[in-house]
C-alpha positions in Angstrom: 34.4 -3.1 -7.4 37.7 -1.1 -7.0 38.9 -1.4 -10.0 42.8 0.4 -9.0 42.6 -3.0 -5.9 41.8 -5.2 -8.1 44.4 -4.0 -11.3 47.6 -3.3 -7.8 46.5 -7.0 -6.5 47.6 -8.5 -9.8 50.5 -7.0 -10.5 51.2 -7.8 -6.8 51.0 -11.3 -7.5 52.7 -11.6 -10.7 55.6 -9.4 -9.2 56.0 -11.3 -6.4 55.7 -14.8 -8.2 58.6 -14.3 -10.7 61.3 -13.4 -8.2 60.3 -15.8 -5.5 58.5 -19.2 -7.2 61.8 -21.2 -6.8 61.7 -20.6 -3.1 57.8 -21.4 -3.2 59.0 -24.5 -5.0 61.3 -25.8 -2.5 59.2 -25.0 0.6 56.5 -27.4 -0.9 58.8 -30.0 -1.4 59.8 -30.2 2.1 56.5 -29.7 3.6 55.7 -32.6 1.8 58.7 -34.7 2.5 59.4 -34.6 -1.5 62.2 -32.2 -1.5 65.7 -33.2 -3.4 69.4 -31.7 -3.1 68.8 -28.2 -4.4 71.5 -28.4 -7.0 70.8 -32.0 -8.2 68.3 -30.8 -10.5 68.1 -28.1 -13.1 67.3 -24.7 -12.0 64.4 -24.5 -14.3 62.8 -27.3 -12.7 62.3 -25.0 -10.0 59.9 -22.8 -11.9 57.8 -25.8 -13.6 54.3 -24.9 -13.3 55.0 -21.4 -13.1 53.2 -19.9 -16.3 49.7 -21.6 -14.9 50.2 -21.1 -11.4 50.6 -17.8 -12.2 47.4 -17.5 -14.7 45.7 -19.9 -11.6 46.8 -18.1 -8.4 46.5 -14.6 -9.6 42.4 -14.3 -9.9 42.4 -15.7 -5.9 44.6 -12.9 -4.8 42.9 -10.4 -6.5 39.6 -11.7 -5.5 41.0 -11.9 -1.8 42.4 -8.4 -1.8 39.5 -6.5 -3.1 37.1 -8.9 -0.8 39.5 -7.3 2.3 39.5 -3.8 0.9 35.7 -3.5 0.9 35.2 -5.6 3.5 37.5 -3.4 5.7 35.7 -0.3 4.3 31.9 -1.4 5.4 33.5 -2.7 9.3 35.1 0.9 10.2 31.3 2.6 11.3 30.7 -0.5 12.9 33.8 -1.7 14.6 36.1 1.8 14.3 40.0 0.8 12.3 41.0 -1.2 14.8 42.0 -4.9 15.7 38.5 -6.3 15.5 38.1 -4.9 12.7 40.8 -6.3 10.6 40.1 -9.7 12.0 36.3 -9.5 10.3 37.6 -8.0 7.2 40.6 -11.1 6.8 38.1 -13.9 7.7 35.7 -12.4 5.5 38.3 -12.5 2.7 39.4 -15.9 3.4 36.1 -17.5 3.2 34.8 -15.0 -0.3 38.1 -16.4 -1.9 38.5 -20.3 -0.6 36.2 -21.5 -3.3 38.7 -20.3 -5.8 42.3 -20.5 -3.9 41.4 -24.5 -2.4 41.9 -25.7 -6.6 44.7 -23.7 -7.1 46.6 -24.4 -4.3 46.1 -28.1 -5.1 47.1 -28.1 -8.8 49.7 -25.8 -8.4 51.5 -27.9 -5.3 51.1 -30.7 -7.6 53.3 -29.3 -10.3 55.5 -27.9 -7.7 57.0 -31.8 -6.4 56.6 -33.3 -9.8 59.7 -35.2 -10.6 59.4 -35.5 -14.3 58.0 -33.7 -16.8 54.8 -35.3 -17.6 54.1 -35.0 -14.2 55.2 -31.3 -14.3 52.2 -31.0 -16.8 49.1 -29.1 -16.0 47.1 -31.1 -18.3 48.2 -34.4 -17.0 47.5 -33.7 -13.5 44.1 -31.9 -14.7 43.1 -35.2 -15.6 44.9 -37.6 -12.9 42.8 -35.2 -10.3 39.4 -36.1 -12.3 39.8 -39.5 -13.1 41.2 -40.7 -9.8 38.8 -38.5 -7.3 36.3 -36.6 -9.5 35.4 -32.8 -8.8 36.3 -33.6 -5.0 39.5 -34.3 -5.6 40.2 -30.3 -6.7 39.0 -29.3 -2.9 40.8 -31.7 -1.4 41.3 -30.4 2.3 39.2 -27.8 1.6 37.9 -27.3 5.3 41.8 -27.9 6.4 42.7 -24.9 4.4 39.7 -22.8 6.3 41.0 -23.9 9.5 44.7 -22.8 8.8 43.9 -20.0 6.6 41.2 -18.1 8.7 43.5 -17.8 11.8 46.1 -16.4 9.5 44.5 -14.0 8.0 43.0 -12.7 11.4 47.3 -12.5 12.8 48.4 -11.3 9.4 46.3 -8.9 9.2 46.0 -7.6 12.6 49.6 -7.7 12.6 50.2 -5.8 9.1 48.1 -2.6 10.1 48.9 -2.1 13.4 52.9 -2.0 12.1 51.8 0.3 9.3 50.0 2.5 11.6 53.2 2.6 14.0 55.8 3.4 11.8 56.8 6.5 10.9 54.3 8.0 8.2 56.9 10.1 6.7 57.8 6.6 4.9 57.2 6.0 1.6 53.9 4.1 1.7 55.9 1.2 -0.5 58.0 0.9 2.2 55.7 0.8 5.4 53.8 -2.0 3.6 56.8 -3.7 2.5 58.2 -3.9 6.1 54.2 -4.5 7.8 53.8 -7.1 4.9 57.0 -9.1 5.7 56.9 -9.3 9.7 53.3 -10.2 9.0 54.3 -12.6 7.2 57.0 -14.4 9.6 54.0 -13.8 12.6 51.4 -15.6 10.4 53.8 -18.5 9.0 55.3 -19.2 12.5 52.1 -20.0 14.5 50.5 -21.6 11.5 52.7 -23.8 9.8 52.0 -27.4 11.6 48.3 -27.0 10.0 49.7 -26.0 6.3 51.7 -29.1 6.7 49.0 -31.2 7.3 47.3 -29.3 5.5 49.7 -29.7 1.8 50.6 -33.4 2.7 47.2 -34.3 2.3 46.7 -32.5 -0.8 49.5 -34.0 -2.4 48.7 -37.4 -0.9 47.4 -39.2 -4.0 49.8 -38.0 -6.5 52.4 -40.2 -8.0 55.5 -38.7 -6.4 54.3 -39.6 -3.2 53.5 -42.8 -4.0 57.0 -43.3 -5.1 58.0 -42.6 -1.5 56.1 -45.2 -0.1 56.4 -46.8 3.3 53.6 -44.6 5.7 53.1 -41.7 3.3 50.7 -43.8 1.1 48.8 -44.0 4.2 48.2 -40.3 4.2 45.3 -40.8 1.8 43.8 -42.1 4.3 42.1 -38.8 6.1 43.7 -35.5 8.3 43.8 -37.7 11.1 46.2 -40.1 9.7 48.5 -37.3 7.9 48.4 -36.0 12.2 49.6 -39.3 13.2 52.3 -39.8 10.6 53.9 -36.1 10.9 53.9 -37.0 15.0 56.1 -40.0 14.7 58.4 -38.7 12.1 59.9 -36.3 14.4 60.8 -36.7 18.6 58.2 -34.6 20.3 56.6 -33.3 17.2 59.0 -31.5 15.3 58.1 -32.5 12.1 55.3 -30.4 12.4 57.7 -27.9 11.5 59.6 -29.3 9.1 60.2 -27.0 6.4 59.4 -24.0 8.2 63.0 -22.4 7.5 62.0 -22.3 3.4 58.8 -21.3 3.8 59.7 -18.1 5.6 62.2 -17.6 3.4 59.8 -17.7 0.5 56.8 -16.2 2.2 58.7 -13.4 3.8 59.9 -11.6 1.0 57.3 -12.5 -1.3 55.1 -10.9 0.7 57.5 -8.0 1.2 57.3 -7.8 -2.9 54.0 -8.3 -3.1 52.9 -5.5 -0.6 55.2 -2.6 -1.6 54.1 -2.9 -4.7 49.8 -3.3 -4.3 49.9 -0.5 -1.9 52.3 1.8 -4.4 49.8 1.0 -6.7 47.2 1.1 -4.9 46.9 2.7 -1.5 44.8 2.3 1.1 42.2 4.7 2.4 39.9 2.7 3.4 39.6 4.3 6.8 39.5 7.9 5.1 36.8 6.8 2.9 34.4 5.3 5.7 34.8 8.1 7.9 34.2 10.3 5.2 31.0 8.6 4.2 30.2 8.5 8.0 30.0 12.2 8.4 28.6 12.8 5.3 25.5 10.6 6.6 25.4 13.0 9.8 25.6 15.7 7.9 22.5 14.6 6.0 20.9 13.1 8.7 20.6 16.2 10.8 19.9 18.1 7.9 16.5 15.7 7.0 16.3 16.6 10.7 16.1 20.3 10.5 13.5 20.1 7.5 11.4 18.2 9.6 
């Protein structure tokens, strides 16, 4: 394991998650149709869960960037750096990481529309999540989070190192990834969203805040299919799929604009030196075995 990834992929995500969790915050809260006026609460309130969603979040990302890294580096003989490439390599991070990032992101969006602070605890909904559904209830929409994340990681992806090969390279490499990282972000988040909607209403589903809001919202306990049906006819012609689009990019975006310039300044990437590197030093030995033979 890369041990310079994995160390950059953490301070990535701690970096990132201190500047930019009250934006996180209030993107949840309207993807979930749980947000509040921004200033009728404390600001703090904004940052409840933060300590553990940082302590939780911050083993997937490094697991997920060191899973691309060397997934990237073993692809290039094979598929050459290119767009094919990258979308292996994402996928392949996605689905090495989803067993850890699916808990996570449930816990942590939990926290994140809590109302009080009980509910703000991570104990308390540690043990609402086990009592009420058991072990299942911690991968709740588990296979919805594959189905919106694997797509996005193949356009993020894709998107990010083709924009990092075509800008200048006389750019600080902080700042190529910074820029690469945040319109990869918007591309990703923009075709996307409508299935992290679904996707986080129907994590959140059986938590008590919901249930406070009643009325057709309870019913998105109920499966995908019903959490489909309920966005649909919130909204003329669909729109609610969307809802909460506007604070998600602008949490997503600069996080990821953080979170970038600083793991490649930490880390940069030569994955594509390396592998054709170790490609010609196979030739070499190759036709040298050859030769003796």
């Amino acid at each position: 394991m890369d041990v310079q990834t994995l160390l950059a992929s953490c301070y990535a995500s701690v970096v990132s998650r201190l500047i930019c969790y009250p934006l996180d915050t209030i993107a949840i809260q309207h993807a979930s149709s749980t947000r509040r006026p921004v200033f009728s609460v404390p600001f703090r309130t904004y940052y409840r869960g933060l300590l553990p969603s940082t302590v939780l979040v911050t083993p997937g990302i490094a697991l997920y960037f060191t899973s691309y890294r060397q997934s990237k580096s073993m692809l290039i003989p094979h598929f050459g750096d290119g767009t094919i490439t990258y979308l292996l390599a994402g996928t392949i991070a996605e689905l090495a990481s989803s067993f850890v990032w699916t808990p996570l992101e449930v816990i942590k969006s939990r926290l994140q529309i809590s109302k009080t602070a009980v509910e703000g605890k991570l104990s308390e909904n540690l043990k609402q999540i086990w009592r009420t559904e058991g072990i299942k209830g911690f991968y709740r929409g588990y296979f919805m989070g594959l189905v919106v994340f694997i797509p996005y990681n193949g356009i993020w992806w894709t998107v990010y190192e083709h924009t990092k090969k075509a800008l200048p390279q006389s750019w600080p490499i902080a700042s190529q990834a910074a820029l690469s990282g945040c319109l990869a972000t918007i591309a990703g988040t923009c075709f996307c969203h409508p299935l992290d909607l679904v996707k986080t209403r129907y994590q959140v589903a059986t938590t008590t805040t919901v249930g406070r809001v009643g009325g057709e919202r309870l019913e998105d306990a109920r499966g995908i299919t019903k959490v489909v049906r309920n966005v649909w006819a919130e909204k003329t012609f669909g729109r609610g799929f969307y809802r909460g689009l506007g604070p998600r990019l602008m949490y997503s975006a600069p996080s990821s604009l953080i979170a970038m310039a600083v793991f490649e300044y930490f880390s940069p990437d030569k994955t594509a030196e390396k592998a054709v590197s170790d490609s010609r030093e196979r030739l070499v030995n190759d036709e040298s075995l050859e030769e003796r033979l």
